[in-house]
TIBA-672028 format. One record per residue (C-alpha): y, x, z; residue in three letters. Coordinates in steps of 0.1 Angstrom, whole numbers, padded with zeros to 4 digits, always signed. Each point is the difference from the previous one (the first is absolute). Example, Ala and Ser with C-alpha at 12.3 -4.5 7.8 and 13.67 -1.06 7.14 Angstrom:
// TIBA-672028
-0045+0123+0078ALA+0034+0014-0007SER
***
This chain:
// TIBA-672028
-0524-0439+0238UNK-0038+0007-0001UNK-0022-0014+0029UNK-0014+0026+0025UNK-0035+0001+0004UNK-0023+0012+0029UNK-0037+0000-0008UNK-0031+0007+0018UNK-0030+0009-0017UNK-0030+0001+0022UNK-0027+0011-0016UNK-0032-0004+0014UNK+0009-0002+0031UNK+0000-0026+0031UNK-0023-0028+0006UNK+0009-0036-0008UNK+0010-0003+0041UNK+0020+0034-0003UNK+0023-0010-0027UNK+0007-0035+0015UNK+0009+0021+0029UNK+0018+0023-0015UNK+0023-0028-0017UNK+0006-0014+0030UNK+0013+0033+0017UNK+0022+0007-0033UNK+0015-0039+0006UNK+0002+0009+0036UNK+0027+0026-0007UNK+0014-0013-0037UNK+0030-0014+0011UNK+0013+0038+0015UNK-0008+0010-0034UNK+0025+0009-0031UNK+0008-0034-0011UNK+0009+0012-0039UNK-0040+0006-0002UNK-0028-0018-0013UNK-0032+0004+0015UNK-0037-0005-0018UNK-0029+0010+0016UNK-0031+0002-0025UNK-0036+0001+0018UNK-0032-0002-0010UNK-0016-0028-0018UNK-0018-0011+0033UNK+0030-0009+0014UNK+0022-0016-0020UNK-0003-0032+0007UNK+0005+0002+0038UNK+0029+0024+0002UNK+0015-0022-0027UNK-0002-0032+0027UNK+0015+0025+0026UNK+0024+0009-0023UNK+0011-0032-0014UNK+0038-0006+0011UNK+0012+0033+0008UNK+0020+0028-0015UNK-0037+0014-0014UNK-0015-0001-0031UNK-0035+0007-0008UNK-0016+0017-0033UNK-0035+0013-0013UNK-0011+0032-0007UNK-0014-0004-0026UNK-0013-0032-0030UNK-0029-0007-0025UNK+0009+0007-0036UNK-0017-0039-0010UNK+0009-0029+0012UNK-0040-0014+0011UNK-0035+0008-0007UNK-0030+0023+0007UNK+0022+0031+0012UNK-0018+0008+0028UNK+0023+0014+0033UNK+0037-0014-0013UNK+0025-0014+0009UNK+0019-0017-0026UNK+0042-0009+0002UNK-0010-0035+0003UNK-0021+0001+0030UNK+0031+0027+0018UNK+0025-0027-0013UNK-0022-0027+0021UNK+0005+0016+0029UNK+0036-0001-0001UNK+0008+0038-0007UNK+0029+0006-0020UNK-0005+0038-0010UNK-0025+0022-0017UNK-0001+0039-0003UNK-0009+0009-0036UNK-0011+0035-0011UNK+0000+0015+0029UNK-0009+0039+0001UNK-0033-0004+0019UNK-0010-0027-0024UNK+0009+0018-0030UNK-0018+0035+0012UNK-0030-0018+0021UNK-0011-0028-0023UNK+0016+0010-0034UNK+0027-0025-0009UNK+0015+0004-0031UNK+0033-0018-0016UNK-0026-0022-0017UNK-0013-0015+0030UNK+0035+0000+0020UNK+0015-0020-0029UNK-0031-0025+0005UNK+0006-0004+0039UNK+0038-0001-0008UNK-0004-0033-0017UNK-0023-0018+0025UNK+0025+0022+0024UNK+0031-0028-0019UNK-0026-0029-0009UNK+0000-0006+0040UNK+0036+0003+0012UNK-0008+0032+0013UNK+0025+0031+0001UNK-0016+0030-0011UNK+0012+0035+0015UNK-0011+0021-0026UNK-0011+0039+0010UNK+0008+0032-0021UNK+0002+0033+0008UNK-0009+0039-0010UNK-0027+0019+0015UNK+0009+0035+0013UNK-0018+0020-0029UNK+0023-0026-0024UNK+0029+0013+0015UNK-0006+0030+0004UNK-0007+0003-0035UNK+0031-0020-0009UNK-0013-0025-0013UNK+0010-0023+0029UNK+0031-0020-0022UNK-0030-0008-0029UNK-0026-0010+0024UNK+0022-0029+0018UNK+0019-0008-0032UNK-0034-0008-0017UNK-0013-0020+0033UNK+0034-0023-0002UNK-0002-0004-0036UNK-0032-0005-0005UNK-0004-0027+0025UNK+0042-0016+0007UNK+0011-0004-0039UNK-0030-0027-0001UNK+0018-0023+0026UNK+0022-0025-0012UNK+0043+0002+0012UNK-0014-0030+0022UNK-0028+0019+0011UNK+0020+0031+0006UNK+0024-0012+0020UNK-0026-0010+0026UNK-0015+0033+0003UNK+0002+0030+0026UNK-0010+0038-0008UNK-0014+0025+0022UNK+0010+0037-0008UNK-0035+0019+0019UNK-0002+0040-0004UNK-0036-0001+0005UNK+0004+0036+0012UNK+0021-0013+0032UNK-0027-0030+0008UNK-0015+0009+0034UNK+0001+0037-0004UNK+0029+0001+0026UNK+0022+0014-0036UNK+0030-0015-0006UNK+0025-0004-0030UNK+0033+0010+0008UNK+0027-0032-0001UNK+0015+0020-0028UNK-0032+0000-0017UNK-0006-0035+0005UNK+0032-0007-0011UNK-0005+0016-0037UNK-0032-0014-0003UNK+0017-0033+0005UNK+0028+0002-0018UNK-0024+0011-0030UNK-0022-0032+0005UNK+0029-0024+0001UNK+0017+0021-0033UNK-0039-0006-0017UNK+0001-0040+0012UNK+0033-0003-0014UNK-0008+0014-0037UNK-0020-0033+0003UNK+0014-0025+0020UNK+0041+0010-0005UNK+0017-0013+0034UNK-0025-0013+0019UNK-0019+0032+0008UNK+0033+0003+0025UNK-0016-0028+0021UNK-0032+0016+0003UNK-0010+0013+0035UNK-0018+0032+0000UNK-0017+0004+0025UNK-0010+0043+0010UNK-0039-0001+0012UNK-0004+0034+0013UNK-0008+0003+0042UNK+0031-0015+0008UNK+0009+0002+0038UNK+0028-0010+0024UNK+0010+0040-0004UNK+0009-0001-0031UNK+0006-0038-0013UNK+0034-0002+0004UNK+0006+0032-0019UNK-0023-0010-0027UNK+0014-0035-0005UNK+0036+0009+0002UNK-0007+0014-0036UNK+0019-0021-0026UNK-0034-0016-0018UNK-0024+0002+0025UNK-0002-0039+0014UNK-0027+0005+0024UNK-0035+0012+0010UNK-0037-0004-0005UNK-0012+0007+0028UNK-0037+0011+0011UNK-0013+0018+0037UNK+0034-0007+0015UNK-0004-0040-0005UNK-0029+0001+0019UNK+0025+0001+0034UNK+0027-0027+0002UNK+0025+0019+0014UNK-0002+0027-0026UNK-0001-0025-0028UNK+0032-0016+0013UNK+0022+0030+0008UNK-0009+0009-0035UNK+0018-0032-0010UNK+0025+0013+0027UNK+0005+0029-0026UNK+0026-0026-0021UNK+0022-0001+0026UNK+0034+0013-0004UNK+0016+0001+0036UNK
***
């Protein structure tokens, strides 16, 4: 059975004291939560190392955003896996859609951050997604299939097992637009089928995780699809009690 993942993305948003705060309402009211969830909060850099400490011990985990390609040196502004691994975060999003459309990463790069991402004992959750002109265009099933190929088949079975993906319709990202479970679902279902041309039986394990304005409307109908394991979650993360009743969307009673 493949672990169930909740995970908040927040951007750039909050002030070190905000996030700690925020933590500590999304502890305050954990234990009400879906118990078959697992909760990662990723906020910026800046405050990593104290929601870590307010962290440590609980049913949270913490990730980056975000990781240097290189591992040291004169790269002014990053933040390499290393330093993120000091702090005691156990996550890192890689690739997401805002990276890739903002500041231009390519495979190249992502395959670069992916190994300082393993060289650490970090878990990468690795982003991929169509924009709506790809889709619309149909050339949403080549666009992914190229992201997860070009980037996944260089991990090790080793590596791959310790790996999380992140399905992102880059149209549905904070317009307010989003997928339909069904669509979700096939979009899924093609990922794991693309993952499993390369990795046989262990792409079954994989959680994919559906990054696409997920709410507490319509989380339990998107992750009642058979290969959807979870979300990646942005603006709604931002309030504990919306992050956990999207958690609350696993439930079956």
């Amino acid at each position: 059975m493949r672990k169930k993942f909740v995970a908040g993305n927040w951007k750039m948003n909050t002030t070190p004291e905000q996030g700690v705060e925020l933590v500590k309402n999304i502890l305050r009211s954990i234990g009400h939560s879906c118990a078959s969830a697992n909760y990662i909060v990723c906020p910026p850099f800046t405050h990593l190392s104290e929601i870590v400490k307010v962290a440590r011990g609980t049913a949270i985990r913490i990730g980056a955003q975000n990781c240097a390609e290189e591992s040291k040196g004169a790269y002014t502004g990053e933040v390499s896996a290393e330093m993120i691994a000091a702090t005691g975060a156990s996550y890192v999003i890689l690739g997401h859609s805002e990276r890739r459309q903002y500041y231009g990463e390519t495979s190249d790069g992502l395959n670069k951050k992916m190994r300082q991402t393993y060289s650490n004992g970090l878990v990468p959750i690795y982003c991929v997604g169509e924009t709506l002109e790809e889709r619309e265009s149909g050339k949403l099933w080549d666009v992914v299939k190229a992201q997860v190929e070009e980037v996944v088949f260089h991990l090790s079975e080793v590596e791959f097992r310790h790996l999380i993906v992140a399905y992102e319709p880059v149209w549905a990202i904070g317009t307010g637009k989003v997928a339909t479970a069904a669509q979700a679902q096939e979009m899924h279902a093609f990922i794991r089928k693309v993952l499993t041309a390369k990795f046989g039986d262990l792409a079954a394990k994989t959680p994919i995780l559906y990054g696409g304005s997920v709410k507490p409307e319509n989380a339990a109908e998107i992750f009642a699809m058979e290969d959807v394991d979870g979300g990646l979650v942005g603006g709604a993360s931002l309030n504990a009690a919306d992050f956990l009743a999207i958690g609350d969307g696993f439930r079956e009673d």
